[in-house]
C-alpha positions in Angstrom: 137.9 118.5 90.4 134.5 117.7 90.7 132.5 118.4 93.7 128.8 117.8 95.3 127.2 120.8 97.1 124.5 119.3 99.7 122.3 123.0 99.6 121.4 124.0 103.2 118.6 122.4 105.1 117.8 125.1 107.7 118.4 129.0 107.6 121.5 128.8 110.3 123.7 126.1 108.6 126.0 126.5 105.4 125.6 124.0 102.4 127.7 121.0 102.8 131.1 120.6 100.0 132.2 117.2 99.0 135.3 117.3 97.1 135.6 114.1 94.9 139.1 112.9 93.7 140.3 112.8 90.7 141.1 109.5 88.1 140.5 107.1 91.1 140.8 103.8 90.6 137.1 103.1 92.5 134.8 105.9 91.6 132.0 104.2 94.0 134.4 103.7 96.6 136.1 107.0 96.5 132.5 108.8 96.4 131.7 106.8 99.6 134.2 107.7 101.4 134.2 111.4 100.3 130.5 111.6 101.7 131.2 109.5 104.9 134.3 111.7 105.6 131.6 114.6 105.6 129.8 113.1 108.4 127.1 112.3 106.5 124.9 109.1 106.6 123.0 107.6 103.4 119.8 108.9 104.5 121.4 112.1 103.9 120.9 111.3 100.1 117.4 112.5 100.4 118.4 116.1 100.8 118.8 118.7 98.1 121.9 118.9 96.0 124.0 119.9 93.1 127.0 118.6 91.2 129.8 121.1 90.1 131.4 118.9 87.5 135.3 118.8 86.7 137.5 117.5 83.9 135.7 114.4 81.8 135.6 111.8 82.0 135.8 111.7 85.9 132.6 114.7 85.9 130.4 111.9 84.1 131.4 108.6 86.2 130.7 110.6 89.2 127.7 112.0 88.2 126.2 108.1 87.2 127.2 107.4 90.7 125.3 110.4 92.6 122.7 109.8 90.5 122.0 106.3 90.9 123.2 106.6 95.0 120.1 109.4 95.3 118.2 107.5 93.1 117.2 110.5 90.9 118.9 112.6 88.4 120.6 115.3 90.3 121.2 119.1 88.9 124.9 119.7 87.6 126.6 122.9 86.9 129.5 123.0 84.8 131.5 126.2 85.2 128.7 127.8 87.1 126.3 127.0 84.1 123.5 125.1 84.8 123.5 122.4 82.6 119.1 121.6 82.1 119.9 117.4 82.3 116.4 116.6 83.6 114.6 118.4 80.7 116.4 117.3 78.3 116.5 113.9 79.7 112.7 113.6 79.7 112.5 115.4 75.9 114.7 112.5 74.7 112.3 109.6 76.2 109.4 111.2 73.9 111.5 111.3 70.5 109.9 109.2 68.2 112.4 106.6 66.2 111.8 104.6 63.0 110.7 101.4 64.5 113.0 98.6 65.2 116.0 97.5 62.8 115.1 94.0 61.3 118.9 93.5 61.9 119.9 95.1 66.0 123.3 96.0 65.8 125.1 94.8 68.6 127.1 98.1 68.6 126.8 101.5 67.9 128.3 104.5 68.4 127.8 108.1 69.3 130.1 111.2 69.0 133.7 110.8 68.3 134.9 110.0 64.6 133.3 107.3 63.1 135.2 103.6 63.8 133.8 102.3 60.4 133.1 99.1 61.7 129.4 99.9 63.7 127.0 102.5 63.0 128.1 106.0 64.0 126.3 109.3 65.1 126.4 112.1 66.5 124.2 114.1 68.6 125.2 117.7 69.5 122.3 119.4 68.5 118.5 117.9 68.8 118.1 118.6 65.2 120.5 115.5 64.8 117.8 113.2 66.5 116.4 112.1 63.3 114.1 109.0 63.5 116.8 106.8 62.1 119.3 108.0 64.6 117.0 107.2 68.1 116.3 103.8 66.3 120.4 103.2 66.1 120.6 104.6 69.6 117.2 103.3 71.3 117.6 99.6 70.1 121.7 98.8 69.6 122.4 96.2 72.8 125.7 98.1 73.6 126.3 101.5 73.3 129.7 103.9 73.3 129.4 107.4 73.9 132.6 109.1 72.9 132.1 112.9 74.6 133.0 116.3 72.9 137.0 116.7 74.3 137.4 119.4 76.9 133.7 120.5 76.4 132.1 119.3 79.6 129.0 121.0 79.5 128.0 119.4 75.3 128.8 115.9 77.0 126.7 115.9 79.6 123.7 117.0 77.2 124.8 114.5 75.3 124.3 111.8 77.9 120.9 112.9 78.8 119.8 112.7 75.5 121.4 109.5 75.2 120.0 108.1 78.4 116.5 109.4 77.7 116.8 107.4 74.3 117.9 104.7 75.9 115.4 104.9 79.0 113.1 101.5 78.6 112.2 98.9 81.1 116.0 99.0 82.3 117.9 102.0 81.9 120.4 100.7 79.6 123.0 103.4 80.0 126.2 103.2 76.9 129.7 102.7 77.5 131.8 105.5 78.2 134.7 105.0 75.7 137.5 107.1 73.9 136.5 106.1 70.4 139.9 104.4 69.7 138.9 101.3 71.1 139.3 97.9 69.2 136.7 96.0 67.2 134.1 94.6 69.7 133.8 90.8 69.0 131.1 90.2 71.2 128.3 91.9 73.5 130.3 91.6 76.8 132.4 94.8 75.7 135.2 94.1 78.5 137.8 96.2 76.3 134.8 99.4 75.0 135.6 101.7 77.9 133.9 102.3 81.6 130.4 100.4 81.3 128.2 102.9 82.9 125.0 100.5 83.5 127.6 98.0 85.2 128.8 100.7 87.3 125.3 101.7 87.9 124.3 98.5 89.0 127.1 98.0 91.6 125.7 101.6 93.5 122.2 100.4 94.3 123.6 98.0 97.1 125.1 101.0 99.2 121.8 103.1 99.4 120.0 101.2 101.6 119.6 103.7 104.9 118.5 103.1 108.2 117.1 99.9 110.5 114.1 97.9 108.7 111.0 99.4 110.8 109.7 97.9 113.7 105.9 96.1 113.3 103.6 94.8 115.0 100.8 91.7 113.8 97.6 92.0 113.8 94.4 90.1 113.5 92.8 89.6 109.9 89.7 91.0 109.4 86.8 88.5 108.7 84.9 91.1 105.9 87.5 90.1 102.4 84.8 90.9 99.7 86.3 94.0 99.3 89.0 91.8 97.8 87.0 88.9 96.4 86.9 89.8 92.9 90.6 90.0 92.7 91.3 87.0 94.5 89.3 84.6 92.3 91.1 86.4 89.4 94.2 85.7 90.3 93.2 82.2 91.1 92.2 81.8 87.2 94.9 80.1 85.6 97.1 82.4 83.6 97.9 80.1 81.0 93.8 80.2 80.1 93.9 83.9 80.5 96.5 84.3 78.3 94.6 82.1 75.6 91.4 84.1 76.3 93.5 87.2 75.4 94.7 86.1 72.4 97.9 84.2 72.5 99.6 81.0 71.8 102.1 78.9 73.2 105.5 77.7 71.3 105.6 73.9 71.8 109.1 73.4 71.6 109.9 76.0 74.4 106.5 76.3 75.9 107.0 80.3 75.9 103.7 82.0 74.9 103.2 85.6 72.6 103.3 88.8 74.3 99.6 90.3 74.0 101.2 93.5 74.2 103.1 92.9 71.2 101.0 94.4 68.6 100.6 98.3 69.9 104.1 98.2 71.4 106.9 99.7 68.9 109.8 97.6 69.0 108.5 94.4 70.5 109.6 91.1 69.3 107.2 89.4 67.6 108.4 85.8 68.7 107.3 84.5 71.7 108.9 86.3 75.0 105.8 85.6 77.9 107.6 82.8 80.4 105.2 81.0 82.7 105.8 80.5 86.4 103.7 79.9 89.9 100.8 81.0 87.9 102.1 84.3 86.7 103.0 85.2 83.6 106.7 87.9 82.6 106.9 89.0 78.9 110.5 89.4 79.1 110.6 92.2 77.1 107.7 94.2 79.1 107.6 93.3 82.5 109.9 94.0 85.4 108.6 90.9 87.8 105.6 88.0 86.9 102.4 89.3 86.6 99.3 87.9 88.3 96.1 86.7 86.2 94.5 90.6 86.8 98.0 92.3 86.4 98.3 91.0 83.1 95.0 91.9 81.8 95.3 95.3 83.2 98.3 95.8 81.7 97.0 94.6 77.9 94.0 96.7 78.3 95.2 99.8 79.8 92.4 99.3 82.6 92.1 98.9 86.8 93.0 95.8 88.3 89.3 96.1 89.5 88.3 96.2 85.8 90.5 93.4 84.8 89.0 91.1 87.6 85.2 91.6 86.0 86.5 91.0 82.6 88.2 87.6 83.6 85.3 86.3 86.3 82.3 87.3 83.7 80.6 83.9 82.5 80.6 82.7 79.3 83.1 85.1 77.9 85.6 83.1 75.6 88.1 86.3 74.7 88.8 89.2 77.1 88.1 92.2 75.0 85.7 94.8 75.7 83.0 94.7 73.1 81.4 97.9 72.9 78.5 97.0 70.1 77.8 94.5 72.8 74.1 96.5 74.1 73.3 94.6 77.3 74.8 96.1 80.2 73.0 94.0 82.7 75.4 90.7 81.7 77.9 92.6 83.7 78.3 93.0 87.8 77.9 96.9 88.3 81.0 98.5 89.8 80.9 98.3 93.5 81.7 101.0 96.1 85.1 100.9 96.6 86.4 99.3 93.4 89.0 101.2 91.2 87.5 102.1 87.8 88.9 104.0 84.8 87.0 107.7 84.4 87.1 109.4 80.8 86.6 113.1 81.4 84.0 114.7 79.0 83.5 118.1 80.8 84.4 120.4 83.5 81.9 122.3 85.5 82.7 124.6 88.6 81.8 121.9 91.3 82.3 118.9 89.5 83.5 116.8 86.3 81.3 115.0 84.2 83.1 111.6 83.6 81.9 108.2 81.3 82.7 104.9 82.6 82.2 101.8 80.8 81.6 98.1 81.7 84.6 96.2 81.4 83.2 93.8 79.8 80.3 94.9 77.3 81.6 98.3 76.7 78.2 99.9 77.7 78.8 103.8 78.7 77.6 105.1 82.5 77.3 108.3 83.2 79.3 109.5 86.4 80.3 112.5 88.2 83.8 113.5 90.1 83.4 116.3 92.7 86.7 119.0 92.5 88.9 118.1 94.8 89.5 120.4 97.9 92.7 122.8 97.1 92.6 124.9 99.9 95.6 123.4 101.5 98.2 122.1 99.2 101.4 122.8 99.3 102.7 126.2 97.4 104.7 124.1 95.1 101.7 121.9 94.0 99.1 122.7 91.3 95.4 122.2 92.1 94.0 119.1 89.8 92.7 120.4 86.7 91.1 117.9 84.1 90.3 118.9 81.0 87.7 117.1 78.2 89.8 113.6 77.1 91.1 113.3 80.0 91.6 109.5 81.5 92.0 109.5 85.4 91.5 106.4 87.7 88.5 107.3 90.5 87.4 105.2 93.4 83.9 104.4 93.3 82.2 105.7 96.3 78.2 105.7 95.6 76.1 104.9 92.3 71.9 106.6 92.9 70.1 107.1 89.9 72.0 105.9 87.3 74.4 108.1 87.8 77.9 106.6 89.7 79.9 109.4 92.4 83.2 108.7 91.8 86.4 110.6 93.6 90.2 111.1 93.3 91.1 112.6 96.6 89.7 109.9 98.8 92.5 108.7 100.9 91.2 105.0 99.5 92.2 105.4 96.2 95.9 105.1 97.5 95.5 102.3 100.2 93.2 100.9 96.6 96.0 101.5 94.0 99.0 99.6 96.0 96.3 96.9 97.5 95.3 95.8 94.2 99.2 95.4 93.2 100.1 92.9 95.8 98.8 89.9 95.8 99.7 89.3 100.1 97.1 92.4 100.9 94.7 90.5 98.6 95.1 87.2 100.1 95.0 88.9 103.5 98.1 87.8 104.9 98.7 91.7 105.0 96.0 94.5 106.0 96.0 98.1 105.3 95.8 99.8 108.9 95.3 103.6 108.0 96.3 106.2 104.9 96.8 109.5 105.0 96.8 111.5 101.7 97.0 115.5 100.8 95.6 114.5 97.0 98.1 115.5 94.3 101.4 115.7 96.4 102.0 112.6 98.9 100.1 109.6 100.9 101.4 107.3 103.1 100.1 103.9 103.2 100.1 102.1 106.8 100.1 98.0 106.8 100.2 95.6 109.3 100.8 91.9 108.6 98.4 89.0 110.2 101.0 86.1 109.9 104.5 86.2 111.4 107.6 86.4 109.6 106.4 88.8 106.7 108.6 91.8 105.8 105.2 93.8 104.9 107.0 97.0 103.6 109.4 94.5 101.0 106.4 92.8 99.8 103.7 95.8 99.4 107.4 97.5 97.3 108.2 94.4 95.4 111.2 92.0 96.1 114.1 93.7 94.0 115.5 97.0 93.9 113.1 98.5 90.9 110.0 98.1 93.9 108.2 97.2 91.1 104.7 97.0 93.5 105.0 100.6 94.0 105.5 101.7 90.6 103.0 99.4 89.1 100.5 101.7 92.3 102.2 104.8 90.9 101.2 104.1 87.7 97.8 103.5 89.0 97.8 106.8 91.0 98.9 109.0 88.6 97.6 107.9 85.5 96.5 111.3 83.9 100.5 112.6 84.9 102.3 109.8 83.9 103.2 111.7 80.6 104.6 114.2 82.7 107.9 114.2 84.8 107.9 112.7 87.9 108.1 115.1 89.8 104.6 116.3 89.2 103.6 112.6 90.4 101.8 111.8 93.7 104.2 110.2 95.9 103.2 106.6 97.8 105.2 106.0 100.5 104.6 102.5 103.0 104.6 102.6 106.4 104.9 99.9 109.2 102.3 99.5 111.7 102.9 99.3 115.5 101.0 99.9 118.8 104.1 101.6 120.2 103.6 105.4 119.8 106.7 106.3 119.8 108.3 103.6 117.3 105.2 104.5 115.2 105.8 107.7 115.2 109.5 107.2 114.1 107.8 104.9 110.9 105.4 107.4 110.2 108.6 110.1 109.5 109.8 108.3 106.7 111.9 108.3 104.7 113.7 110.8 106.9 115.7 108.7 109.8 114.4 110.2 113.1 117.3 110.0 115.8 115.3 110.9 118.6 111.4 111.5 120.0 109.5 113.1 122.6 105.5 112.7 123.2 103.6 114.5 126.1 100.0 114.1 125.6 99.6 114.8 121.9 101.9 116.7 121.4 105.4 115.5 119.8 108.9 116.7 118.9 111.5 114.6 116.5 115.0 115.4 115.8 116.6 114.5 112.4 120.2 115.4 111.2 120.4 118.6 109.6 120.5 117.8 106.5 117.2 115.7 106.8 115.7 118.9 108.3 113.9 119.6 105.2 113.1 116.6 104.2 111.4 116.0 108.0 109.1 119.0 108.0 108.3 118.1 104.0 106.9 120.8 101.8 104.7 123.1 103.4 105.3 120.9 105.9 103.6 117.9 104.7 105.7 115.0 105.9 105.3 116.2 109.6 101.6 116.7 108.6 100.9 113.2 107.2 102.9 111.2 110.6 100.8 113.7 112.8 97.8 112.2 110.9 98.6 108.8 111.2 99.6 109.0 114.9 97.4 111.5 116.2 100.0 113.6 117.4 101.1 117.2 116.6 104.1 116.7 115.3 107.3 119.3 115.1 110.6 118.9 113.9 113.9 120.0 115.2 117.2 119.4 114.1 119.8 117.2 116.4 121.2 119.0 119.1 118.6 120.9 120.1 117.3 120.1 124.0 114.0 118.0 123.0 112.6 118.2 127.1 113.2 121.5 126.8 110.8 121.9 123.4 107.9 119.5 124.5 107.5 121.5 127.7 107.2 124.6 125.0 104.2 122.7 123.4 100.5 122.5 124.9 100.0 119.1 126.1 
């Protein structure tokens, strides 16, 4: 029997068991129930756990379903043996493959014996993931993974290296099959085994935790020139934009080339780009349309601030940089306050020497970022160290004699990176309010919207499930990590604004669910559930940190049950 093991939130309570059924006939529904019958609510999901997986194939059809219910990939044991999934999960994105087939089968297959009638592999050992093999497995539209029998432990590495292969724009993960099923005749694959994306798919629904947070409007502010540039770029048409960039339109289907296409492996080279309410979606690329700036920052690998100067600059027929271009002055300098994309050329014991270049001529500046302040991060988190070759994104914050001052722990640079992503905080029917940021580990963003009716946190995360607005900031934010796993990333997190204290108070915890709140003077005590304990105080006790920040308040967390009157006349007022 497979179980999940909730490890424990504070010093005097045990780790939480949920024992999970076997062969049910609803693995979501039986999972839900298991973890409601534990008392536990779906903000619990944030806390820190384990699987101890049981007999296949229930072990893996659980594990897809914690997974995607936590939304990360959760440590697994199999007879007390940690089994490493994330590591080799993330070594199996990087594998390099052979380039796409000319012919995609629609099937393929890996482990088991082979069927004979679809390509067959199998993948035990990582010297099996030869380039042809992650080509069969990266690019195949349906999958089946037939695991080692009664070897729990080989199938689950077998499904992180299949899933890593696999990871793309969508996860894509394979059926999980037997190996005796019959022939497929199509791509639906209703008799293949337990589709694990489709069962994927149907968790996301039943993690949504807690009420939608309280906000208040507020006035616009009259000063948008911080946002100017942006704005008239995304007014540009992107049907010109995409002509500037290099690509043509089909005139039977009226679908244009993807200007990614060329230095993307794998990407078909007919035309995939649909059109819409002036944004463009390569359907291959994209997770949601693209405004006239998101797409040029996307094709050039540059800031959204970069990709505004490219498209506004007069008389420029093709967006490309053009670095043999020698006249600078053609080009708007970057302005305070602008995003901008730093190449490191050397470290120094105060500072890092840094090139920038004009979006639009290619003409170098010189420009300096000052080492960030490490004295108190949390234990967990390295200190920032760039190295020569580096590429970071840096808020401009002052340019004097030739020579720009950039930075990278300016709270700005987060309110800047998700700002620039959403085209309702450019308009200004949503303002940023306040940020607080500990560089390197976490910022929350605070908005506000100035127009009623406005879900401000949905539209500043993007409208679907993938929050495709926050990644796109992530992305932004983290730019010299990205390669790495994301748990080294800086985390954005949005927050609603309201003048109530205590309501703001209870935004500012999130994502931790606070059941309860006293304030007396500036001082303030919250109660969570235990198992949010953890994630309430944050590490080093960050998350407590950032909401005190935010609110102004000294902020200490208890867990429920404990007599809050009797802790906030502890505090000083």
């Amino acid at each position: 029997m497979s179980r999940v093991v909730i490890t424990e939130p504070i010093e005097s309570a045990a780790p939480v068991t949920i024992e999970l059924p076997e062969s049910p006939a609803d693995h979501i529904a039986a999972f839900l129930d298991a973890w409601g019958a534990q008392g536990l609510s779906v903000a619990d999901r944030r806390s820190s756990m384990r699987l101890e997986a049981g007999s296949l194939p229930d072990a893996l059809k659980y594990y897809v379903v914690l997974s995607e219910f936590v939304n990360r990939w959760v440590d697994v044991t199999v007879n007390r043996v940690p089994v490493d999934f994330e590591r080799v999960y993330e070594e199996s994105r990087k594998l390099p493959d052979a380039g796409k087939p000319a012919e995609v089968p629609q099937w393929a297959q890996v482990g088991g014996d082979d069927p004979g009638h679809m390509p067959h592999a199998v993948v035990e050992t990582a010297e099996d993931l030869v380039p042809e093999t992650v080509s069969m497995i990266r690019y195949a539209y349906r999958l089946r993974l037939v695991p080692p029998p009664a070897r729990t432990k080989a199938a689950f590495v077998t499904f992180a290296r299949v899933a890593g292969i696999r990871r793309g724009r969508q996860r894509r993960l394979p059926f999980l099959s037997t190996g005796r099923e019959p022939e497929p005749l199509n791509k639906k694959g209703d008799d293949q085994g337990v589709d694990l994306e489709r069962l994927r798919l149907q968790v996301i629904p039943h993690r949504k935790d807690g009420p939608p947070q309280t906000y208040d409007i507020v006035p616009p502010r009259r000063d948008r020139r911080r946002y100017r540039a942006l704005s008239e770029a995304n007014a540009e048409p992107v049907t010109s934009v995409l002509t500037r960039l290099g690509c043509s339109q089909d005139e039977e289907s009226g679908v244009w080339t993807c200007p990614r296409a060329a230095r993307r492996p794998g990407h078909p080279q007919k035309p995939t780009v649909r059109v819409e309410k002036n944004r463009a979606r390569c359907l291959t690329c994209d997770a949601a349309p693209l405004t006239s700036a998101g797409l040029v920052a996307a094709t050039l690998d540059v800031t959204p601030d970069e990709a505004a100067s490219l498209i506004l600059e007069p008389g420029r027929a093709a967006i490309r940089p053009d670095p043999a271009h020698r006249r600078p002055e053609l080009v708007a300098l970057h302005h305070p306050g602008t995003l901008v994309t730093a190449y490191v050329s050397a470290g120094r014991p105060d500072r890092f020497d840094c090139v920038i270049y004009d979006a639009g001529v290619g003409h170098p500046r010189e420009a300096i970022i000052w080492r960030p302040d490490t004295a108190n991060l949390p234990a967990d988190v390295a200190p920032l160290e760039l190295q020569p070759g580096d590429v970071v994104t840096a808020l401009v914050m002052a340019a004097e004699g030739g020579t720009y001052e950039l930075s990278i722990d300016a709270p700005e640079l987060a309110a800047r990176a998700i700002a620039s992503q959403v085209p309702e905080i450019i308009e200004g029917a949503v303002e940023v309010v306040a940020v607080a940021r500990k560089p390197g580990s976490r910022a929350k963003v605070v908005v506000a919207p100035t127009v009623p009716n406005l879900n401000t946190v949905g539209v500043c995360l993007g409208k679907r499930d993938n929050h495709y607005h926050l990644l796109a900031a992530h992305r932004v934010l983290n730019r010299h990590r990205w390669d790495r796993s994301d748990r080294t990333w800086e985390r954005l997190e949005v927050i609603a604004f309201t003048a109530d204290r205590r309501t703001y108070l209870m935004n500012a915890m999130r994502p931790v669910i606070v059941s309860d709140v006293r304030i007396r003077g500036r001082q303030a005590v919250v109660a969570v559930s235990g198992l949010q304990y953890r994630g309430g105080v944050g590490r080093g006790g960050l998350n407590a940190e950032l909401a005190g920040h935010l609110t102004d308040l000294m902020v200490h967390v208890v867990a429920e049950g404990a007599d809050l009157d009797a802790e906030i006349q502890q505090r000083r007022p």
